[in-house]
C-alpha positions as CSV (number, residue, x, y, z in Angstrom):
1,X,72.4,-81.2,-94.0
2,X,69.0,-79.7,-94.8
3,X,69.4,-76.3,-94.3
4,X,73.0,-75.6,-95.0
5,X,76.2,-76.3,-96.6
6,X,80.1,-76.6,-96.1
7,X,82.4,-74.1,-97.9
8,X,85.7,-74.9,-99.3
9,X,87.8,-75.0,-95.7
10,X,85.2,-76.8,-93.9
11,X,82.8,-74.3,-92.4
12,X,79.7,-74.5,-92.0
13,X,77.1,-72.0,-93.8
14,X,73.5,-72.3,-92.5
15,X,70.7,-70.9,-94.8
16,X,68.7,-67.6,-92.8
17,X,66.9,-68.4,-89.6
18,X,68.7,-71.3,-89.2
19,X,71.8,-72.1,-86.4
20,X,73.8,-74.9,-84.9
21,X,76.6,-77.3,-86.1
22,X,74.4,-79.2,-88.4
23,X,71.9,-75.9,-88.8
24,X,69.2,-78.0,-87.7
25,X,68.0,-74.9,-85.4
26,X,65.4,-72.5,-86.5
27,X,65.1,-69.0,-84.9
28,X,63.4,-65.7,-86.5
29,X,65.5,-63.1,-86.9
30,X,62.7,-60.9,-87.6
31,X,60.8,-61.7,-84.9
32,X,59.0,-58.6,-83.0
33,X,59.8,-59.3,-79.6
34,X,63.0,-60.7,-79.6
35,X,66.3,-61.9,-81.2
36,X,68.2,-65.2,-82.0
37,X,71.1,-65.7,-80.0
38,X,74.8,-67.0,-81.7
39,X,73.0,-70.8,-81.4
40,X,70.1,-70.6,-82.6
41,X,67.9,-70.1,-79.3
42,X,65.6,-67.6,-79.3
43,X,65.9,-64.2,-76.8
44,X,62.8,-62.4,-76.0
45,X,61.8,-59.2,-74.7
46,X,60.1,-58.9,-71.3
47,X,56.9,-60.7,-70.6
48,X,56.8,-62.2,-73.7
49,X,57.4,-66.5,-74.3
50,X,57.4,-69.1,-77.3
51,X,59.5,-70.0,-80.3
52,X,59.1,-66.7,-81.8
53,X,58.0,-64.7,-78.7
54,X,54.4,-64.2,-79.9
55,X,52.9,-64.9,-76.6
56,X,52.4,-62.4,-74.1
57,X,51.9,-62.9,-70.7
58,X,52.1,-59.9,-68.0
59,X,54.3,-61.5,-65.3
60,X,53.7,-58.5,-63.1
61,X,50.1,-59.3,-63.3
62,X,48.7,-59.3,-59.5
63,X,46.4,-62.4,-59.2
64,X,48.3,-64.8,-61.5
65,X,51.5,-66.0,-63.6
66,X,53.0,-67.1,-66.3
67,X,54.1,-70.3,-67.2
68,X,57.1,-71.3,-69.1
69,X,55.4,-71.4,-72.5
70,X,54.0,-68.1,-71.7
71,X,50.3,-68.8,-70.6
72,X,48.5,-67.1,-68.0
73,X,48.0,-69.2,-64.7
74,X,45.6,-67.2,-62.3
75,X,44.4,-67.1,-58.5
76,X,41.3,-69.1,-57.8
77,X,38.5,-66.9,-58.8
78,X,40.0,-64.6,-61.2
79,X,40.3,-65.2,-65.4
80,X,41.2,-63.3,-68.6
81,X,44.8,-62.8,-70.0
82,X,45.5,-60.7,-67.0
83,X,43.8,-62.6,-64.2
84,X,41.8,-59.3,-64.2
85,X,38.5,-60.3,-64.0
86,X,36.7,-61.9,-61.0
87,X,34.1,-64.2,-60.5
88,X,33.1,-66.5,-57.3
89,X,32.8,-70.0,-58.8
90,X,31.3,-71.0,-55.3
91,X,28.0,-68.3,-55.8
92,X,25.0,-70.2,-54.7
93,X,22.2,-68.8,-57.9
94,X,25.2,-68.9,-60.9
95,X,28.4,-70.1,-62.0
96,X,31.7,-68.9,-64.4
97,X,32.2,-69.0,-68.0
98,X,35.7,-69.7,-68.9
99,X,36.3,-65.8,-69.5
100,X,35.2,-64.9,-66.2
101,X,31.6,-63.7,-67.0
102,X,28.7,-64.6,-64.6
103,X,26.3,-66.6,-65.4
104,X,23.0,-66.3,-62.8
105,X,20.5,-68.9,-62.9
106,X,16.5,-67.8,-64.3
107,X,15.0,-64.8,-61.9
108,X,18.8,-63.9,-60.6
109,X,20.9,-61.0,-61.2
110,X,24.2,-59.5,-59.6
111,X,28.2,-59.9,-59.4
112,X,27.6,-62.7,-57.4
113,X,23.8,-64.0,-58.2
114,X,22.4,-62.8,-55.5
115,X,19.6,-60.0,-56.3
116,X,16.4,-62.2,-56.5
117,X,13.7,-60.4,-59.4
118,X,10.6,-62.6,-60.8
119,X,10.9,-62.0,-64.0
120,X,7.1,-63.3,-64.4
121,X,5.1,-61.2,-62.3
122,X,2.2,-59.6,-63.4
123,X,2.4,-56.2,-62.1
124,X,6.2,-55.4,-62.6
125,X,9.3,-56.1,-64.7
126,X,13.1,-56.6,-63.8
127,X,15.8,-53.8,-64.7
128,X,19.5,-54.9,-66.1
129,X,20.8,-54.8,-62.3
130,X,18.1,-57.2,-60.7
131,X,16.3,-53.9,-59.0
132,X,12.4,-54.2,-59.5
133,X,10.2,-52.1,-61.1
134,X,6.4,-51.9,-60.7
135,X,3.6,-50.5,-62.4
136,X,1.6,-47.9,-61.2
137,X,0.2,-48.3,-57.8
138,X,1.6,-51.6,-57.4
139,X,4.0,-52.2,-54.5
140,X,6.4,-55.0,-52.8
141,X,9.0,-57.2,-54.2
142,X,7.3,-59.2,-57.0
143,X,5.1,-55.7,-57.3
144,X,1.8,-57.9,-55.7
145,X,0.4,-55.6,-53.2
146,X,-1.9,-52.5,-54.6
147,X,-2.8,-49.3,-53.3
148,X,-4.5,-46.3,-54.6
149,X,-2.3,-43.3,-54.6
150,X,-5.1,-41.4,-56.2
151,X,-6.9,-41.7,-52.8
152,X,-8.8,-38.8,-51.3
153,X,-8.4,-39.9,-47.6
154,X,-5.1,-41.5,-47.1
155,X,-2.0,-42.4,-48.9
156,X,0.8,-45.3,-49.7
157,X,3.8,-46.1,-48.2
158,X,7.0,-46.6,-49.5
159,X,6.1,-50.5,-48.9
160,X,2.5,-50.3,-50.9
161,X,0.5,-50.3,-46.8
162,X,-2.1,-47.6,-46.9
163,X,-2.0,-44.9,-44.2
164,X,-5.3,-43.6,-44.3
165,X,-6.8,-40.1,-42.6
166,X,-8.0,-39.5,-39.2
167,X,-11.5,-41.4,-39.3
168,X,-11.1,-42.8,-42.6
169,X,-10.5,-46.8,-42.8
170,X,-10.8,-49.2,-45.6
171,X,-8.8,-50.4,-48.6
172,X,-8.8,-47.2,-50.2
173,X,-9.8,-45.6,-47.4
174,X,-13.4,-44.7,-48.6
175,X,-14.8,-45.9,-44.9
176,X,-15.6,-43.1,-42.8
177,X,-16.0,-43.4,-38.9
178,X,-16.0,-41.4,-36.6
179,X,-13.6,-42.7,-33.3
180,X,-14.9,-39.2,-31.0
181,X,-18.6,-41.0,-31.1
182,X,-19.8,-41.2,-27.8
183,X,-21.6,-44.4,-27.6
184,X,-19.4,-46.8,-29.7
185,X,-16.4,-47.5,-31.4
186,X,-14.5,-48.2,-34.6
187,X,-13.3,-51.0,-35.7
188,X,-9.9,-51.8,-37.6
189,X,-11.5,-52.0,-41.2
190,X,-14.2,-48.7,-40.3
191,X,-17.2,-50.8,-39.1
192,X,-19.1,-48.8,-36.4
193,X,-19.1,-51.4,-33.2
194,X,-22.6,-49.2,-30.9
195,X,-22.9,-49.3,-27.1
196,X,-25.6,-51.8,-25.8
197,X,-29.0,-49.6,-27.2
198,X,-27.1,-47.7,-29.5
199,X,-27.8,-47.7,-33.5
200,X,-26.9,-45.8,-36.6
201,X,-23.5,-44.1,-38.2
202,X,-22.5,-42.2,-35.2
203,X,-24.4,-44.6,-32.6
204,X,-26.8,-41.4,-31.9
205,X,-29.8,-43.2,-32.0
206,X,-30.8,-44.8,-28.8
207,X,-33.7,-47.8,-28.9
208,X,-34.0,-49.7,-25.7
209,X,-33.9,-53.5,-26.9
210,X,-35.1,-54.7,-23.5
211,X,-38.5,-52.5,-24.0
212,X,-41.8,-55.2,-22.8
213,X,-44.0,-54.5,-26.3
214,X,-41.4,-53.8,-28.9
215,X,-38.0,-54.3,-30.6
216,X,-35.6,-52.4,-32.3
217,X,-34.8,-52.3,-35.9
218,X,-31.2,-52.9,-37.6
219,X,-31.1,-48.5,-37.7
220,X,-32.8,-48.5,-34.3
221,X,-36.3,-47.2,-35.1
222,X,-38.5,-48.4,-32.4
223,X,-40.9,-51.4,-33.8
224,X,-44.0,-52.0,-31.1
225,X,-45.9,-54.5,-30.8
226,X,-49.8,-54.7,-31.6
227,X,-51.7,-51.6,-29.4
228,X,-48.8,-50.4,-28.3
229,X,-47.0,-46.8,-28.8
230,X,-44.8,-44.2,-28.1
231,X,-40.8,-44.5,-28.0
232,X,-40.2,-47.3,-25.7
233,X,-43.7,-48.6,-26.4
234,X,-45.5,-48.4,-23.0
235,X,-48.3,-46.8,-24.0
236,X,-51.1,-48.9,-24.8
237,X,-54.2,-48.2,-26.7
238,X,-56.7,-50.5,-28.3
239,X,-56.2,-50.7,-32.2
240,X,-59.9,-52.5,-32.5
241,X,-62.2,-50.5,-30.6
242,X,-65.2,-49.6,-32.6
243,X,-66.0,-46.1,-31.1
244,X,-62.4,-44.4,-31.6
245,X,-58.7,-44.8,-33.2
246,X,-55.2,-44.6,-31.6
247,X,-53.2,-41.5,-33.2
248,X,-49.4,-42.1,-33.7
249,X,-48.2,-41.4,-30.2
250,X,-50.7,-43.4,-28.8
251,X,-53.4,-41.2,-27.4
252,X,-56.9,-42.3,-28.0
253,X,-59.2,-39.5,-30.5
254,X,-62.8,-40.9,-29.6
255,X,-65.8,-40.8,-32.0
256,X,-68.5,-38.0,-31.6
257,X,-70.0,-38.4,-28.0
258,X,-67.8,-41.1,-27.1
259,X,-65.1,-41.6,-24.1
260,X,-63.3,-43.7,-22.1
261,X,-60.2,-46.1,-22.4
262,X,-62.1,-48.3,-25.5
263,X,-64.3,-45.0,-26.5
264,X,-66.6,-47.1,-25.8
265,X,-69.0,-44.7,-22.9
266,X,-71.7,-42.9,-24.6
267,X,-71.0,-39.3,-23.4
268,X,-74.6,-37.1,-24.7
269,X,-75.8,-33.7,-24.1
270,X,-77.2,-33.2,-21.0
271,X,-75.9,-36.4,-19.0
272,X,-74.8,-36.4,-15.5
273,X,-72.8,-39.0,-13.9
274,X,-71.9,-40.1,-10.0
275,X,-68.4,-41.3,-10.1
276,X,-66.4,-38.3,-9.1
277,X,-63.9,-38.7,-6.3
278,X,-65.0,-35.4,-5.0
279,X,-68.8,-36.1,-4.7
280,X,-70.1,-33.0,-5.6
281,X,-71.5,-32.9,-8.8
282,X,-69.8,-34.5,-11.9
283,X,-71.3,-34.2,-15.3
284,X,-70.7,-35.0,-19.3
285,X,-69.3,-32.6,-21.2
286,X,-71.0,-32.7,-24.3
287,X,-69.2,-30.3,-26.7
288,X,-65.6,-32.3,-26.0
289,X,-66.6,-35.7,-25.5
290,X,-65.5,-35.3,-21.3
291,X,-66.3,-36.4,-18.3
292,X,-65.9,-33.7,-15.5
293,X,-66.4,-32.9,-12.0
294,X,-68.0,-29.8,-11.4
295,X,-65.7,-28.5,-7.8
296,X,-61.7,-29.4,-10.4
297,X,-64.0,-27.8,-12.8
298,X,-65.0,-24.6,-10.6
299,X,-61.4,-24.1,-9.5
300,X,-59.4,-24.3,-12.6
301,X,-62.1,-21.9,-14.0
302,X,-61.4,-19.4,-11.0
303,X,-57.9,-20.2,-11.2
304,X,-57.4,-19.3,-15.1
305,X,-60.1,-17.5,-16.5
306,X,-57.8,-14.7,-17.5
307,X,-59.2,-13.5,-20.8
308,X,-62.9,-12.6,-20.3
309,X,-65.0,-11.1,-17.6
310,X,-68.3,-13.3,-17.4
311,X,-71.3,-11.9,-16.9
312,X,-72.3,-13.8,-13.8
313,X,-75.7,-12.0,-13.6
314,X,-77.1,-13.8,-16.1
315,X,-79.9,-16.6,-15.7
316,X,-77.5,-19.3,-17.6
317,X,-74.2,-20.2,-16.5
318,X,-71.0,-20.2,-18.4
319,X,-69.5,-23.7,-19.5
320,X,-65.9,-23.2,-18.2
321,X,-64.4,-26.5,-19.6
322,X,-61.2,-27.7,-16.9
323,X,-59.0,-29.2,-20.3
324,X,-59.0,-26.0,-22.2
325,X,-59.1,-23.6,-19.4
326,X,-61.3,-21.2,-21.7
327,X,-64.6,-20.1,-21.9
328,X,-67.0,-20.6,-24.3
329,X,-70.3,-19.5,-24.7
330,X,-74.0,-21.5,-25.8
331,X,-75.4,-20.4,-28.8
332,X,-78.1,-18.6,-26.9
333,X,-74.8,-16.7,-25.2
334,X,-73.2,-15.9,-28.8
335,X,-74.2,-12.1,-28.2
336,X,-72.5,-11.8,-25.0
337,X,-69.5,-13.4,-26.0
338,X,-69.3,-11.0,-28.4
339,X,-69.1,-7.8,-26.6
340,X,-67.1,-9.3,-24.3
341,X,-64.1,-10.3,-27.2
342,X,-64.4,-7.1,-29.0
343,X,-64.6,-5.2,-25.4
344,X,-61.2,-7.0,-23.9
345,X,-59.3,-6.9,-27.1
346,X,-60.5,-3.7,-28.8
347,X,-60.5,-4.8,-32.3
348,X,-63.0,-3.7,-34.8
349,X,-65.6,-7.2,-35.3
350,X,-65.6,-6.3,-39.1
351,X,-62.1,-7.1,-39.1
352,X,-62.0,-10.1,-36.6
353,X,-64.6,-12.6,-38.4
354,X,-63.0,-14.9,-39.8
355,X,-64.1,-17.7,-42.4
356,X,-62.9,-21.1,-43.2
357,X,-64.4,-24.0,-45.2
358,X,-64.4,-27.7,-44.0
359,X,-65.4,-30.5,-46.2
360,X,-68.5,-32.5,-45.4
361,X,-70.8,-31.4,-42.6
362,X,-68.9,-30.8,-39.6
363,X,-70.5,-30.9,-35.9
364,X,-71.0,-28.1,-33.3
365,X,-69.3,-31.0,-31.4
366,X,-66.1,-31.1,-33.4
367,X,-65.5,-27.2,-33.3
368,X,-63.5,-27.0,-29.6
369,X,-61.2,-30.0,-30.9
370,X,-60.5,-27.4,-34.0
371,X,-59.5,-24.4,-32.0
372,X,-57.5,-26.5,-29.4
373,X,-55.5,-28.0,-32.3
374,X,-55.2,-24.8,-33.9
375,X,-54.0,-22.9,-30.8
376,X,-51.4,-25.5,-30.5
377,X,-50.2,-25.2,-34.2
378,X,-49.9,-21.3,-34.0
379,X,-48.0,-21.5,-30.4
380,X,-50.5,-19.9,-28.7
381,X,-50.1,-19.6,-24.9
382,X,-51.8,-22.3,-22.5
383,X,-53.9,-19.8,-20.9
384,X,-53.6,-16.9,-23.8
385,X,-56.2,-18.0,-26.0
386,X,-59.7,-18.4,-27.2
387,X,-62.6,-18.5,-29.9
388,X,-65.8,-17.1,-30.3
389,X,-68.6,-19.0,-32.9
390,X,-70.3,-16.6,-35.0
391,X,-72.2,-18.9,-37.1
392,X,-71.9,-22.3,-38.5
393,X,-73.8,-22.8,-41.7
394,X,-73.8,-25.8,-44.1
395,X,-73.7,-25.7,-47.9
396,X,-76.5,-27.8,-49.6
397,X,-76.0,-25.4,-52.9
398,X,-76.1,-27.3,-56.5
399,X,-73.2,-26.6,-57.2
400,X,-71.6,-28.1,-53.9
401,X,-74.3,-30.9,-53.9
402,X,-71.3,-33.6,-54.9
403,X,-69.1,-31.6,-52.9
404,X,-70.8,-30.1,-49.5
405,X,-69.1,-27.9,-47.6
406,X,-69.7,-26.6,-44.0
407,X,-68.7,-22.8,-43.5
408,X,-67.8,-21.4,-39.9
409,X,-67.5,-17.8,-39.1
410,X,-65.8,-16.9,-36.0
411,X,-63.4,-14.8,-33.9
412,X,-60.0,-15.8,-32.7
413,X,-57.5,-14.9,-30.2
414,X,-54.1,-16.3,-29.5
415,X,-51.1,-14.9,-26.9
416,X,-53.6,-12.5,-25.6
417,X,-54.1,-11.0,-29.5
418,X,-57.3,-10.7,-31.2
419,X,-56.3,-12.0,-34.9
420,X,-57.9,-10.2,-38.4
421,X,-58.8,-13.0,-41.1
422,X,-55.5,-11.6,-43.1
423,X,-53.3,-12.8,-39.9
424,X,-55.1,-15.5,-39.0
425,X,-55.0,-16.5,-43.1
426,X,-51.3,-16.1,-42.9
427,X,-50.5,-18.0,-39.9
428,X,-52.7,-20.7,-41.6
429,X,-50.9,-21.4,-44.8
430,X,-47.9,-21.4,-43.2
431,X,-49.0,-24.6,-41.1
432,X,-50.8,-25.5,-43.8
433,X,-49.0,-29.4,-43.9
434,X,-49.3,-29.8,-40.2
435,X,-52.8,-28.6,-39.8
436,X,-53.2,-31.0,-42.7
437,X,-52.0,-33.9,-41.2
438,X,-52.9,-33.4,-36.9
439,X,-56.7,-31.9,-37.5
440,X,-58.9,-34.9,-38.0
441,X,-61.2,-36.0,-39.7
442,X,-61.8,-31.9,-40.2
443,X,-60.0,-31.2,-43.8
444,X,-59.7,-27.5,-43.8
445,X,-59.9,-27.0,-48.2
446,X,-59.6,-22.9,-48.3
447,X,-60.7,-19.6,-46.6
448,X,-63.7,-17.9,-47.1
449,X,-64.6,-14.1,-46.2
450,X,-68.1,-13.7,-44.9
451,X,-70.8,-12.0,-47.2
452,X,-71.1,-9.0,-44.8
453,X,-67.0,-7.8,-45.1
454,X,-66.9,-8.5,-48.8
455,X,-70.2,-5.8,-48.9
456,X,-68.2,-3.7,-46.6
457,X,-65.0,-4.2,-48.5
458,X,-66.8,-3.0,-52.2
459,X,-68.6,-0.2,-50.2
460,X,-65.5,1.2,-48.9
461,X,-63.9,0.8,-52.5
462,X,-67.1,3.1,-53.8
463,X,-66.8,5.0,-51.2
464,X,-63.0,6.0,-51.7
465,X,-63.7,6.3,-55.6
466,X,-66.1,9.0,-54.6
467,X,-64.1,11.1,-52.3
468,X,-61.4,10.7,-55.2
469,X,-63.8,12.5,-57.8
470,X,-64.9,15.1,-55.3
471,X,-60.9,16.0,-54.6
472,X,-60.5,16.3,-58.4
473,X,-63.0,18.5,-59.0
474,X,-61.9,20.5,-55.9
475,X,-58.5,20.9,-57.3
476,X,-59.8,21.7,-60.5
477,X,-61.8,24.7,-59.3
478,X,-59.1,25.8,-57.3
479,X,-56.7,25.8,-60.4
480,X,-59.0,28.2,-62.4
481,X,-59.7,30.6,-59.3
482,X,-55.6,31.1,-59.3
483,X,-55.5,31.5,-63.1
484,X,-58.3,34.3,-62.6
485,X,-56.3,35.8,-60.2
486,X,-53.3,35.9,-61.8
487,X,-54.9,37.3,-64.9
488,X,-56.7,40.2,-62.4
489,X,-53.2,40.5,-61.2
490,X,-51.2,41.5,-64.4
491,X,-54.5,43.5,-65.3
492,X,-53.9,45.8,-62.2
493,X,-50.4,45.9,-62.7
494,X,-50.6,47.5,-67.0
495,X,-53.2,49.8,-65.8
496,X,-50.7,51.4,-62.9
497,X,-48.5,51.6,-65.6
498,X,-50.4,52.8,-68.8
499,X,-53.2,54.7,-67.7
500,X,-54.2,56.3,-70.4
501,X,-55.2,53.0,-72.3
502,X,-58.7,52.9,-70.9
503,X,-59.4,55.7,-72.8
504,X,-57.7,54.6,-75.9
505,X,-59.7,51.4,-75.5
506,X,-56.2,49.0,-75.6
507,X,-54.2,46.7,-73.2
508,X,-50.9,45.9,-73.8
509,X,-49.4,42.9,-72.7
């Protein structure tokens, strides 16, 4: 035998570790968990196998046991020496390694697989657990959908949709309309959708698109055709005509001594027509351009002559003209007008004439279409206002000779006031770009005072100067009178009190 040897009786003596009649049976006596029993075969401790009982298997393990050699044999689904770990081998996005660790297929993550995260997209990344996570102001779940959260009038939510303000629309929601217009609508991106003739942000503008002679614009300014004005373009008025221009809201402003539709009726001084309704008398006004009928004339005259009392004694008649509903006065009647202005309104004349400079000559013709424009500029009253034309004189001076000018002294009233040049001057610059742009072709350039209140202006200066001097010397006299008195005073008083002095030829003080 290999591993033994017999004694002298007979007996068998195996060498160590080894058992059996021929001690052909190995067994490790210093094995860790077990023991050899009297045979050879080897005993081992609980939940441990093999020849030496090196292999341990749990047997109490809960999804799995052990085999007869000691290896683990676990439940569908679980691994490891325990059966401890699980792991679906039927997950749709991965599979099992042979420990029981998942392995998920490209862009998947989870126990099972089954988070979906692009791992590519552009705006975002993929944490340890599958969950995504996007870059600022990027939403969704491959982080594709942005939205400003830096926004003024809205905000993002939780899904990356914008929620914008109350009138705000748009991307960002930088679109402001407003849905409380009252002739249109919003739109779902902000777009303002107008009521049928209604333009601009708020659909405020109206422009009626079925107007005869015109159209509107895209902002609904009103564009009229050729001769034609006003807001809905009715108003017609010859752009060509040779005698006169149309003015912006399509009235007609006629040459001198021109009038009719086409300014083209010669209208002269003097001239008396037959084509009034009335029959009675009709006639040309000369000074504005007219033609009148003598009874409409007589009656608005009577029925609004409310700021002068004419002299109806006089050989000549007053003009009473039934557009201005004024009176004016011929030059030969300048006089009269005169006393009459300074009568009703009680104002000093030196401080009613006023001045003013036109450029170029200007006609006796042109002066009423002045004062009408001018009443109207300084909101004067219908009926509460008038002039009076002191003189009209025309600069030929050297000086002015490139540059002629035509000065025109007058008095003015307006609501029923008589007006000083400083008012009237006033009043003027303060219209000064309206005045500017409705009186024309008259270009008022400055103010001028008239010759005779600049004399009365210096003389009033020398005169004050004078009674200044004469005051001064006044108080100056007065001042030494009370010095002598006092002196005479304190004189009195020293003599009450030392009157023997006189004869000693002393004063004490």
């Amino acid at each position: 035998m290999t591993h033994g040897k017999c004694s002298s009786n007979g007996t068998v003596e195996c060498s160590e570790n080894y058992f059996g009649k021929n001690c052909e049976t190995f067994c490790n006596k210093s094995m860790t968990h077990g023991k050899c029993s009297s045979n050879g075969t080897a005993e081992c401790s609980e939940n441990y196998f093999g020849k030496n009982c090196e292999t341990f298997c749990n047997k109490s393990m809960t999804h799995g046991k052990c085999s007869s050699n000691g290896t683990a044999e676990c439940s569908e689904n679980y691994f490891g020496k325990n059966c401890e770990t699980f792991c679906n081998k039927s997950m749709t996005h991965g599979k099992c390694s042979s420990n029981g660790t998942v392995e998920c297929s490209e862009n998947y993550f989870g126990k099972n697989c089954e988070t979906f995260c692009n791992k590519s997209m552009t705006h975002g990344r993929c944490s340890s657990n599958g969950t995504v996570e996007c870059s600022e102001n990027y939403f969704g779940k491959n982080c594709e959908t942005f939205c400003n959260k830096s926004m003024t009038n809205g905000k993002c939510n939780p899904n990356g949709t914008v929620e914008c303000s109350e009138n705000y629309f748009g991307k960002n929601c930088e679109t402001f309309c407003n849905k409380n217009m009252t002739n249109g609508k919003c739109s779902s991106n902000g777009t303002v959708e107008c009521s049928e003739n209604y333009f601009g942000k708020n659909c405020e503008t109206f422009c009626n698109k079925n107007m005869t002679n015109g159209k509107c614009s895209s902002n609904g300014t009103t564009e009229c055709d050729e001769n034609y004005y006003d807001d809905n373009c009715e108003t017609f008025c010859n752009a060509s005509m040779v005698y006169g221009r149309c003015l912006r809201n399509g009235s007609r402003q006629c040459d001198a001594h021109y009038v009719g539709q086409n300014c083209d009726v010669f209208c002269g001084k003097g001239m008396v027509y037959s084509e009034c309704s009335h029959h009675k008398i009709d006639w040309c006004d000369w000074r504005n351009f007219e033609h009148k009928c003598e009874d409409i004339r007589e009656d608005i005259c009577k029925a609004k002559m409310t700021l002068f009392e004419i002299d109806t004694k006089s050989s000549k008649k007053n003009d009473c003209l039934s557009m201005l509903t004024e009176v004016h006065c011929e030059e030969v009647w300048i006089g009269l007008c005169n006393s009459h202005i300074i009568k009703t309104y009680g104002t000093e004349s030196s401080n009613a004439t006023i001045s003013v400079s036109f450029k170029g000559l200007v006609l006796s013709t042109k002066i009423p279409d002045f004062f009408r424009n001018i009443s109207k500029i300084f909101g004067c009253g219908w009926n509460s206002w008038n002039y009076n034309i002191i003189s009209k004189q025309f600069n030929t001076s050297r000086k002015s000779k490139n540059d002629p000018m035509t000065v025109v002294s007058f008095q003015f009233a307006c609501n029923n006031s008589l007006l000083t040049q400083k008012q009237f001057h006033q009043i003027f610059l303060n219209h000064q770009s309206e005045i500017d742009e409705k009186i024309f072709p008259l270009t008022v350039l400055r103010k001028e005072r008239s010759k005779s209140k600049n004399i009365q202006e210096d003389l009033l200066s020398k005169h004050w100067r004078r009674v200044a001097a004469i005051l001064g010397a006044i108080n100056i006299a007065l001042i030494i009178v009370l010095v002598a008195e006092i002196g005479k005073a304190k004189y009195r008083k020293l003599m009450q009190v030392n009157p023997d002095s006189e004869n000693e030829g002393e004063l004490r003080f």
